[in-house]
C-alpha positions in Angstrom: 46.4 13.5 0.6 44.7 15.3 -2.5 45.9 15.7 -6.2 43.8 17.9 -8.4 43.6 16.7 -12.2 41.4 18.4 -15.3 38.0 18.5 -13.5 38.3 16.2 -11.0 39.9 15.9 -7.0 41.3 12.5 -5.9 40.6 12.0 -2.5 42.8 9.3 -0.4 40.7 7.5 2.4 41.8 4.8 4.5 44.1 4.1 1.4 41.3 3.9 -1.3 41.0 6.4 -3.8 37.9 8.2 -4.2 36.8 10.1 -7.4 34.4 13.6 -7.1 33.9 16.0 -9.5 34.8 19.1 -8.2 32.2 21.4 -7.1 29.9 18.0 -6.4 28.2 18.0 -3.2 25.1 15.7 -2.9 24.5 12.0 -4.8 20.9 10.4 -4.8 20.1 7.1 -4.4 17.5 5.8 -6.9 16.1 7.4 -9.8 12.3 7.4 -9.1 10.3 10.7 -9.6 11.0 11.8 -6.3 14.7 11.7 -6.5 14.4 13.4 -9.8 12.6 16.1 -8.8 14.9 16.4 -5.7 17.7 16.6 -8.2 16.0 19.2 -10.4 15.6 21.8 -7.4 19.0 20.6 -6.4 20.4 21.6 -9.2 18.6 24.8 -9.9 20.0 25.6 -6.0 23.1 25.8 -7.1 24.6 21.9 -6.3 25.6 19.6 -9.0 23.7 16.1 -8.0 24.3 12.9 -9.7 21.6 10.4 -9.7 22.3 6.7 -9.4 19.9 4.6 -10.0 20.4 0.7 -10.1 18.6 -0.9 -12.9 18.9 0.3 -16.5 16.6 3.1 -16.3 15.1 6.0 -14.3 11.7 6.0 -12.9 10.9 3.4 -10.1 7.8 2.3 -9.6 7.1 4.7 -13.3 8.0 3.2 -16.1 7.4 1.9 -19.1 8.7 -1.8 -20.7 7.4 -4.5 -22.7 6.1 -7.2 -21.2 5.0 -9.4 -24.3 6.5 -9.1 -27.7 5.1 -6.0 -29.5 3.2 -4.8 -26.3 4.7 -2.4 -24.0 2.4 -1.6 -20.5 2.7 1.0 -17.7 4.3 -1.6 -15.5 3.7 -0.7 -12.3 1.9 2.9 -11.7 -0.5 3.1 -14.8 -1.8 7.0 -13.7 0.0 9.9 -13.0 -1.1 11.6 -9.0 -1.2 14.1 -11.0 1.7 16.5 -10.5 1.9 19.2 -8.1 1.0 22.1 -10.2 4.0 24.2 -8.9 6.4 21.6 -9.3 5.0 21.0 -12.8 5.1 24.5 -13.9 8.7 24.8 -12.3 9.7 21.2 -14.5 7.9 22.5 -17.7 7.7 18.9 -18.7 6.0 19.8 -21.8 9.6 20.7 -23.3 10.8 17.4 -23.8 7.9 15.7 -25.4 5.4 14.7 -22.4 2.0 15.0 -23.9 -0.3 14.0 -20.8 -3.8 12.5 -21.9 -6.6 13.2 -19.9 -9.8 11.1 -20.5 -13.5 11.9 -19.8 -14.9 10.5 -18.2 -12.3 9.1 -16.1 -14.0 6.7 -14.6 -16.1 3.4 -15.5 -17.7 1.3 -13.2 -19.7 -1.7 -14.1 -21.9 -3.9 -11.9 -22.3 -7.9 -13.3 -25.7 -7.4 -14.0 -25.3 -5.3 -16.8 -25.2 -1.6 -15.3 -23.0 1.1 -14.7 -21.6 4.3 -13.4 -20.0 7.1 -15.7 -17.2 9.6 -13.6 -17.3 12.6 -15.9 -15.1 15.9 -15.2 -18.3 18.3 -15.3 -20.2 17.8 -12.0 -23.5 18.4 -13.5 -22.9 15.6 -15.8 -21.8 12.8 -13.9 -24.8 14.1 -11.4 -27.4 12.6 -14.5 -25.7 9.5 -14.7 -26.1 9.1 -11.1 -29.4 9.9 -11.5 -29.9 6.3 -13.6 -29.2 4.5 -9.8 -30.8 7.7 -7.1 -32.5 11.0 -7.7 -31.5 11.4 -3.7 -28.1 10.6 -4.9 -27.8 12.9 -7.8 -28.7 15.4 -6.2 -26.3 15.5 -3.7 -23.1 14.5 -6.0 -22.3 18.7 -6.3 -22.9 18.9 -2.9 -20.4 16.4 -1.9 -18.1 17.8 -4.7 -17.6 20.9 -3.1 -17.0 19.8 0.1 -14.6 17.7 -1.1 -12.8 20.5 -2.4 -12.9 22.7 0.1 -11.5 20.0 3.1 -8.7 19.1 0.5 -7.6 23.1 0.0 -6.5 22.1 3.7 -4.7 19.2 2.8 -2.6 20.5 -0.1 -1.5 22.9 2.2 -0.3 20.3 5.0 1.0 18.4 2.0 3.5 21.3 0.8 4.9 22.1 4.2 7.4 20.4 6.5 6.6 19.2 9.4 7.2 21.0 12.1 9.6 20.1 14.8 7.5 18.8 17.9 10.3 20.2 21.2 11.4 23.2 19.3 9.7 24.7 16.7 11.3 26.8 14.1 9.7 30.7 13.2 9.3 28.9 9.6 7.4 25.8 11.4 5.1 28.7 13.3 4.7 30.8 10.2 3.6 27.1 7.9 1.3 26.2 11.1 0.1 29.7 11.0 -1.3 29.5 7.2 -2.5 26.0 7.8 -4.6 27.4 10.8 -6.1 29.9 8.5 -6.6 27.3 6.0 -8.4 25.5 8.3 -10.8 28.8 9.2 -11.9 29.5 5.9 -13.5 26.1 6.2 -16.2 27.6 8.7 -17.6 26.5 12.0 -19.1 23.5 10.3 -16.1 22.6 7.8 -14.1 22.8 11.1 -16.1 19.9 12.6 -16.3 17.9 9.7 -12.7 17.9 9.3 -12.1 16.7 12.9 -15.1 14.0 12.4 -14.1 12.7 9.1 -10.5 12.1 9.6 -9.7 9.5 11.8 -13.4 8.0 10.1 -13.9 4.9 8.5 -14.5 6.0 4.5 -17.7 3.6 4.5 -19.2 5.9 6.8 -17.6 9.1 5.1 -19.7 8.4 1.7 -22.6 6.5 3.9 -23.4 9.9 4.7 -23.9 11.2 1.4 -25.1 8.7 -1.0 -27.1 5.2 -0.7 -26.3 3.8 -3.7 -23.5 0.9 -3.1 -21.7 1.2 -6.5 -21.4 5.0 -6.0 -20.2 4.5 -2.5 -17.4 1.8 -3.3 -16.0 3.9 -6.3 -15.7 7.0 -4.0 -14.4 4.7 -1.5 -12.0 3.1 -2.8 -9.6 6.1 -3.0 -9.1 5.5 0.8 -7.7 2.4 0.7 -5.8 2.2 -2.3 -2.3 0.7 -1.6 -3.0 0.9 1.9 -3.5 -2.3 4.6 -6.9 -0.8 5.0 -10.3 -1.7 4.7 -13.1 0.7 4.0 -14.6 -0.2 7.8 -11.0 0.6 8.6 -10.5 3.8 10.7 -8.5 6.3 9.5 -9.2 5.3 5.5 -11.1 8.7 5.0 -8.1 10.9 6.2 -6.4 8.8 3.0 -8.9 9.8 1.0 -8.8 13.7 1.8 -4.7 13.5 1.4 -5.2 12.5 -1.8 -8.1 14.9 -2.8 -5.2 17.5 -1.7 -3.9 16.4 -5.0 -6.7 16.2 -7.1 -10.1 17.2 -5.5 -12.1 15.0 -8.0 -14.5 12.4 -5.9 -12.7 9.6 -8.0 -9.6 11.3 -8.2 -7.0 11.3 -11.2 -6.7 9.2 -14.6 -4.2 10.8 -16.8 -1.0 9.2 -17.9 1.4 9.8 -20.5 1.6 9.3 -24.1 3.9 6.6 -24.1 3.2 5.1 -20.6 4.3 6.5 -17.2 8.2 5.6 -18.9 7.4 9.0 -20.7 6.8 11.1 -17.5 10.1 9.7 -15.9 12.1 10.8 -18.6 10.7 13.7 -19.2 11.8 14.3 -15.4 15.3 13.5 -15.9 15.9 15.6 -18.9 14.4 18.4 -17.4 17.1 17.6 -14.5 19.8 17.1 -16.9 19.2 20.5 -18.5 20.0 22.6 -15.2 22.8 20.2 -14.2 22.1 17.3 -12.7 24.1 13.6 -13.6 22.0 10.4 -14.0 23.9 7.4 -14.1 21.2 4.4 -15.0 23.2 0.7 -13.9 24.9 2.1 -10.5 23.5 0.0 -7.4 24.3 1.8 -4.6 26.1 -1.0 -2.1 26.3 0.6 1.1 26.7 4.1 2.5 30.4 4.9 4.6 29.6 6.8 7.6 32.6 7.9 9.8 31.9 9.8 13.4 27.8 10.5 12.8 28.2 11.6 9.2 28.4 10.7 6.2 31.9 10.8 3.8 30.7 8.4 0.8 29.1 5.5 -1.1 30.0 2.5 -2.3 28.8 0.7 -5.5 28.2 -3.0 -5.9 31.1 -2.7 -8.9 33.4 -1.4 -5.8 33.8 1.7 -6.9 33.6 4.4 -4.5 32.1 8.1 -4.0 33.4 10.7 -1.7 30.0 12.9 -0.7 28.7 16.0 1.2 25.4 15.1 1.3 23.6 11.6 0.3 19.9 11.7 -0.6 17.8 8.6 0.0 14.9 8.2 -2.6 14.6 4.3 -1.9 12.5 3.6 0.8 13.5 4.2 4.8 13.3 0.6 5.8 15.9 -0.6 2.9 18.2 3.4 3.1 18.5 2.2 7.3 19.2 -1.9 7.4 20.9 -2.4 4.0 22.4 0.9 3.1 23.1 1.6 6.5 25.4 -0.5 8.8 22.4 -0.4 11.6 25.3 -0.3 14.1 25.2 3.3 13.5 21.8 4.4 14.3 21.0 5.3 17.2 19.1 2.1 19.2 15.6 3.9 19.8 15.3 5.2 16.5 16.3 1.9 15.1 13.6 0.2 17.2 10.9 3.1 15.7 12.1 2.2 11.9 12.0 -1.2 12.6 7.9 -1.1 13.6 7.7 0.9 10.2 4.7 -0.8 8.4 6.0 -1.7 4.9 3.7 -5.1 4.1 2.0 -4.0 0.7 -0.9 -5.5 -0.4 -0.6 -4.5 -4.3 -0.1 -6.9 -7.3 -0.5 -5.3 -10.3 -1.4 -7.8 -13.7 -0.5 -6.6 -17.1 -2.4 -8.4 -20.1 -1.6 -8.8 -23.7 -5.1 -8.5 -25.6 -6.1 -9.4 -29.3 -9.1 -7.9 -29.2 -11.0 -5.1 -26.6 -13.0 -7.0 -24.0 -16.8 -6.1 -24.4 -18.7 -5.1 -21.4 -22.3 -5.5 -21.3 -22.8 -2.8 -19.5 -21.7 -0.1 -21.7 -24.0 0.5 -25.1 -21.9 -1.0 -28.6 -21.6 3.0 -30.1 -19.8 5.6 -30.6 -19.2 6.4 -27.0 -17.9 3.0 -25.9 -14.0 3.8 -26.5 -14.7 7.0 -25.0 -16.0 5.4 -21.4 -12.8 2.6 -21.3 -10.3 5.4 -22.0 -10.0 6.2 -18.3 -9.8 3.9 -15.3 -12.1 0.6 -15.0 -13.4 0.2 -11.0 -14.4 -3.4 -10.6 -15.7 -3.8 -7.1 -19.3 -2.8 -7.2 -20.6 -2.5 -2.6 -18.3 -1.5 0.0 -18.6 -5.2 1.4 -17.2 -6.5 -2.0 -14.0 -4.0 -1.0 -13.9 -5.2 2.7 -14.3 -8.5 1.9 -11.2 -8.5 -0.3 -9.3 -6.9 2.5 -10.3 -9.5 4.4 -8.6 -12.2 2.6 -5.1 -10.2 3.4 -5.6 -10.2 6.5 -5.1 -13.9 7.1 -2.3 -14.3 4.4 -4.3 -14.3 1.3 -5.2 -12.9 -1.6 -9.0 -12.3 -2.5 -10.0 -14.5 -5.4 -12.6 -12.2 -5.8 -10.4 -8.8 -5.7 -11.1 -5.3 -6.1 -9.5 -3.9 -9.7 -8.1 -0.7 -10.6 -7.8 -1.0 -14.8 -6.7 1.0 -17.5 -6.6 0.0 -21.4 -3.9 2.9 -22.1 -3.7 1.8 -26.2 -7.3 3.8 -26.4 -5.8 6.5 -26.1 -2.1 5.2 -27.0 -2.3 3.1 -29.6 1.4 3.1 -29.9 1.8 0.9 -26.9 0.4 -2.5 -29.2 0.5 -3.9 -32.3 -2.2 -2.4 -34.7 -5.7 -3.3 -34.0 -4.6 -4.9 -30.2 -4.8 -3.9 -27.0 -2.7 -3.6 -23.1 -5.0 -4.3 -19.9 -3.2 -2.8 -16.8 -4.6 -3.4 -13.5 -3.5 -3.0 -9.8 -5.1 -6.1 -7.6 -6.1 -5.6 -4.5 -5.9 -7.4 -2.1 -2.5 -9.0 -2.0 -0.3 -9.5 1.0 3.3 -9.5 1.1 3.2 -12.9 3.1 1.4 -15.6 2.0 -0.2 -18.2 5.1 0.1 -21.2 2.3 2.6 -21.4 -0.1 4.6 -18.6 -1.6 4.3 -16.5 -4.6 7.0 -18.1 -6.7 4.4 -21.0 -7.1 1.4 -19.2 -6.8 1.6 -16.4 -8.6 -0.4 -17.8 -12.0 -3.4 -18.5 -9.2 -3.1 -14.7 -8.9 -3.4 -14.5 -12.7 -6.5 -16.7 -13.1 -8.5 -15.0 -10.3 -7.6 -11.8 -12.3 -9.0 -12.8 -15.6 -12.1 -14.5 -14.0 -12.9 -11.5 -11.9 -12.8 -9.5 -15.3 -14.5 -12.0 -17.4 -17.8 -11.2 -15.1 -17.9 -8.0 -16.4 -16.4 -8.3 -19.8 -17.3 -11.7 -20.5 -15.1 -11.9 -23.9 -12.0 -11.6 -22.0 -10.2 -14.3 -21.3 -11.0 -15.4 -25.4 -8.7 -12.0 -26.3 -5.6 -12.9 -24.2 -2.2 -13.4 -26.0 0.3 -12.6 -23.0 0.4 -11.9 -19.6 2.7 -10.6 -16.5 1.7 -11.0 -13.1 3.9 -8.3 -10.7 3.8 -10.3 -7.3 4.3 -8.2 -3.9 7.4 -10.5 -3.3 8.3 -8.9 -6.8 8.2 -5.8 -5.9 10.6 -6.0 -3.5 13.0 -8.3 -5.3 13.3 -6.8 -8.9 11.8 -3.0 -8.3 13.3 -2.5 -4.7 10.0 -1.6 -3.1 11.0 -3.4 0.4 7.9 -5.3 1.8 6.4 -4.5 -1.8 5.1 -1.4 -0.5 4.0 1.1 -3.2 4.2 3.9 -1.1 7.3 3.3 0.7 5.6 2.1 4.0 1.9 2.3 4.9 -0.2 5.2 4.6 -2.1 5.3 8.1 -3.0 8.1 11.0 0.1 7.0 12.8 2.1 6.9 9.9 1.7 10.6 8.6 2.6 13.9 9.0 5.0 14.0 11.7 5.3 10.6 12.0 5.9 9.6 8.6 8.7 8.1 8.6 9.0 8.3 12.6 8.2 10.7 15.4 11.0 13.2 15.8 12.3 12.8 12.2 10.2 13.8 9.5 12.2 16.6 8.2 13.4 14.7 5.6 16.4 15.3 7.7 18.1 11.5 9.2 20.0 10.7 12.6 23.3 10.6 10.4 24.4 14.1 9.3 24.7 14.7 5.9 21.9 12.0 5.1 18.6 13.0 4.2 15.4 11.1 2.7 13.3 12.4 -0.3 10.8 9.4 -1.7 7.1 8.5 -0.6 8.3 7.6 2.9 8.1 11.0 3.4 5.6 13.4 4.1 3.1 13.3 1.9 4.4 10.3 0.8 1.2 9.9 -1.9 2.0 9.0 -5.1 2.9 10.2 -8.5 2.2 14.5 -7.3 6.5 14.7 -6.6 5.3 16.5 -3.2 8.1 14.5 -1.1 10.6 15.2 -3.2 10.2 19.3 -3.8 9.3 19.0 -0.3 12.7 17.6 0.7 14.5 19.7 -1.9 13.7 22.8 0.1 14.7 21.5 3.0 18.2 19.9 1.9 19.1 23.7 0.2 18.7 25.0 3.3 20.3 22.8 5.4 23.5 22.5 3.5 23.4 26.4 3.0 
């Protein structure tokens, strides 16, 4: 039964009446910068999407909120990946008031007895700083600068591609393997072996074999293990690394972020989708997904009301779109087994601070140029064993009270984000498991806190005098109020056997699901690396197509 009224069809269903715009075809679940970016190319294609995301705004793991009166804080990411440069020329983001900042140098790195490492943009110049700690060293930063670059020209072309179907191959899959292939020749007889060595490499040894200097290594490092359940001695942590110089070829990688935190970027995103006809609806928790013979016919929201659908699009992560969207009596028993040994366990906390005053490093010179080297990111973990060491911890259901710190001070830049003359600490702490062996993280979370402030107060040994507020952001939290099942950051972990065409799970990393009519778009995906919107235009193309 169907009655047509100004704008709208009323579907019957089993006796419930289900409201769709006419002309609607596909919702998304979740508003994070995936399913935004989805939505955008969605809506450019032709389809008219409507976003639902389930708390009271868009953005997921970017945003922006106060977390102590008069201070507001990147709450979760604190840097942008940064965006694909298609999909940000394609968004032109700079229309509705995103001004990124880009700091230089973009990276500090202090050591406790009073030295330190500058990351600059120009080569030549962060070469002379290195040249305080190795001539040897310094000497061969441009060399490994290059190469960097040229190995990750490879990457960002296995990042924008699909992966290919393993049986049956499409011509597009042959024609995408094709340009990779060539990709990979114009890396040379000896690129070609380097590539095949340093992938499934441990990143110690990947920077072992260009520097000897251990606060140079463990910066560089670093980048392979962020977010991950890895060590550096872990194997496989360099192919991490080179996925995510596909996005920025930098040795330390990215440090922008948005004037007005990452809260900024998101919005920017869904105005941008808004303007070529896309819905957001902010406050709509998707309940559960109705599926009737294989395919899917509509949503259901926690408020009861109902959705009739053509296509759903999953920007939440696999593990929580397949056992609580999804009735699992529906999937298919060996895929439900594969999704089930899905590692999603993060090992993130991230610590916000409320600050008075800006802590004072020793390490840094009192002049004119001390804003200028805390305006990017602040690497506290000075050796490789410092970095393995706190990975160890995690491994037997704790977290390092000694733990490696990725920190911004955004009000630098931003001053906006504090009260005059004060100051927001961000950092991500590593390492953090989801599952604690003692306790849990409802009472131990202000342990996590402490350990925080004391690991910063040996390099900045003012610190813990200039704090007025802080929020701790658990692993157990970011599962329970952000929707990060596990806590995972990236949707599920980022290792060899978890990538490509086994990210989510062999036979299904098309963005396409076992349910027709269902499809995936956020970082379980391929690439499934960050803030650089890669799954979601990714997914985009493939979602036109298919419901073309």
């Amino acid at each position: 039964m169907e009655r047509q009224f100004a704008g709208l069809r009323c579907d019957r269903v089993k006796g419930v009446q289900l409201i769709m715009p006419i002309g609607q075809r596909v919702v998304l679940i979740g508003g994070g910068h995936n399913a935004l970016i989805t939505a955008f190319y969605l809506a450019k294609g032709g389809f008219k999407p409507v976003v639902l995301e389930r708390r009271e705004m868009v953005g997921g793991g970017a945003i922006t909120e106060e977390f102590h009166p008069g201070f507001r804080a990147s709450t979760l990411a604190h840097t942008l990946g940064p965006l694909r440069a298609d999909v940000a020329r394609d968004l032109q983001l700079d229309k509705f008031d995103c001004e990124i900042l880009s700091p230089d140098p973009r990276v500090f790195a202090p050591t406790s007895d009073g030295k330190a490492l500058l990351f600059y943009d120009d080569v030549a110049k962060t070469a002379a700083a290195i040249g305080n700690f190795s001539a040897k060293d310094a000497s061969k930063y441009a060399q490994f600068a290059r190469s960097l670059e040229e190995t990750a020209s490879f990457f960002t072309q296995l990042a924008s591609i699909t992966p290919p179907a393993i049986d049956k191959p499409t011509p597009e899959d042959l024609w995408n393997l094709l340009k990779t292939g060539r990709s990979v020749r114009s890396l040379g007889k000896t690129g070609i072996f380097d590539l095949l060595r340093w992938g499934p490499m441990a990143v110690a040894d990947f920077v072992a074999e260009f520097f000897e200097t251990e606060l140079l290594r463990a910066v560089i490092a670093a980048r392979g293990i962020f977010g991950t359940a890895l060590g550096p001695w872990s194997a496989g942590s360099t192919a991490v690394l080179l996925l995510r110089a596909a996005a920025d070829a930098h040795p330390v990688g990215s440090a922008a972020f948005p004037r007005g935190g990452l809260g900024a970027f998101t919005c920017a995103l869904a105005e941008s989708a808004r303007q070529v006809g896309a819905e957001i609806r902010t406050d709509a928790e998707v309940q559960h997904i109705l599926v009737k013979d294989g395919a899917v016919t509509g949503i259901v929201l926690t408020d009861g009301e109902e959705i009739a659908v053509e296509a759903i699009v999953s920007g939440v992560d696999p593990k929580r779109t397949f056992f609580h969207l999804l009735d699992p009596s529906q999937l298919d028993p060996t895929f439900a087994n594969r999704m089930k040994n899905f590692r999603a366990n993060g090992t993130v906390a991230k610590v916000n601070l409320a600050l008075g005053g800006l802590p004072a490093f020793p390490a840094l010179a009192d002049n004119e140029s001390y804003l200028k080297a805390l305006s990017g990111r602040i690497h506290i973990g000075p050796e490789i064993d410092y970095l393995e060491r706190a990975f160890d911890a995690s491994k037997y259901g704790e977290f390092s009270k000694t733990p490696w710190l990725d920190v911004t001070i955004p009000t630098i830049l931003d001053p906006s984000l504090a009260p005059d003359g004060k100051h927001v600490l961000s950092a991500y702490v590593q390492f953090a498991p989801f599952k604690l062996r003692e306790g849990n993280w409802y009472t131990r979370r202000r342990d996590l806190g402490a350990a925080v402030i004391k690991a910063l107060a040996a390099y900045a040994p003012n610190l813990p005098g200039v704090v007025e507020g802080i929020q701790i952001i658990t692993p157990q939290d970011l599962e329970t109020s952000y929707g990060f099942t596990g806590g995972h950051i990236f949707h599920g972990e980022l290792a060899l056997d978890q990538l490509f065409t086994m990210r989510p799970v062999l036979d299904w990393a098309r963005y396409k699901t076992p349910i027709r009519g269902l499809f995936l778009c956020g970082s379980g995906t391929h690439p499934g690396n960050g803030l650089t919107g890669a799954s979601g235009a990714n997914a985009a193309r493939e979602i036109i197509r298919d419901l073309r």
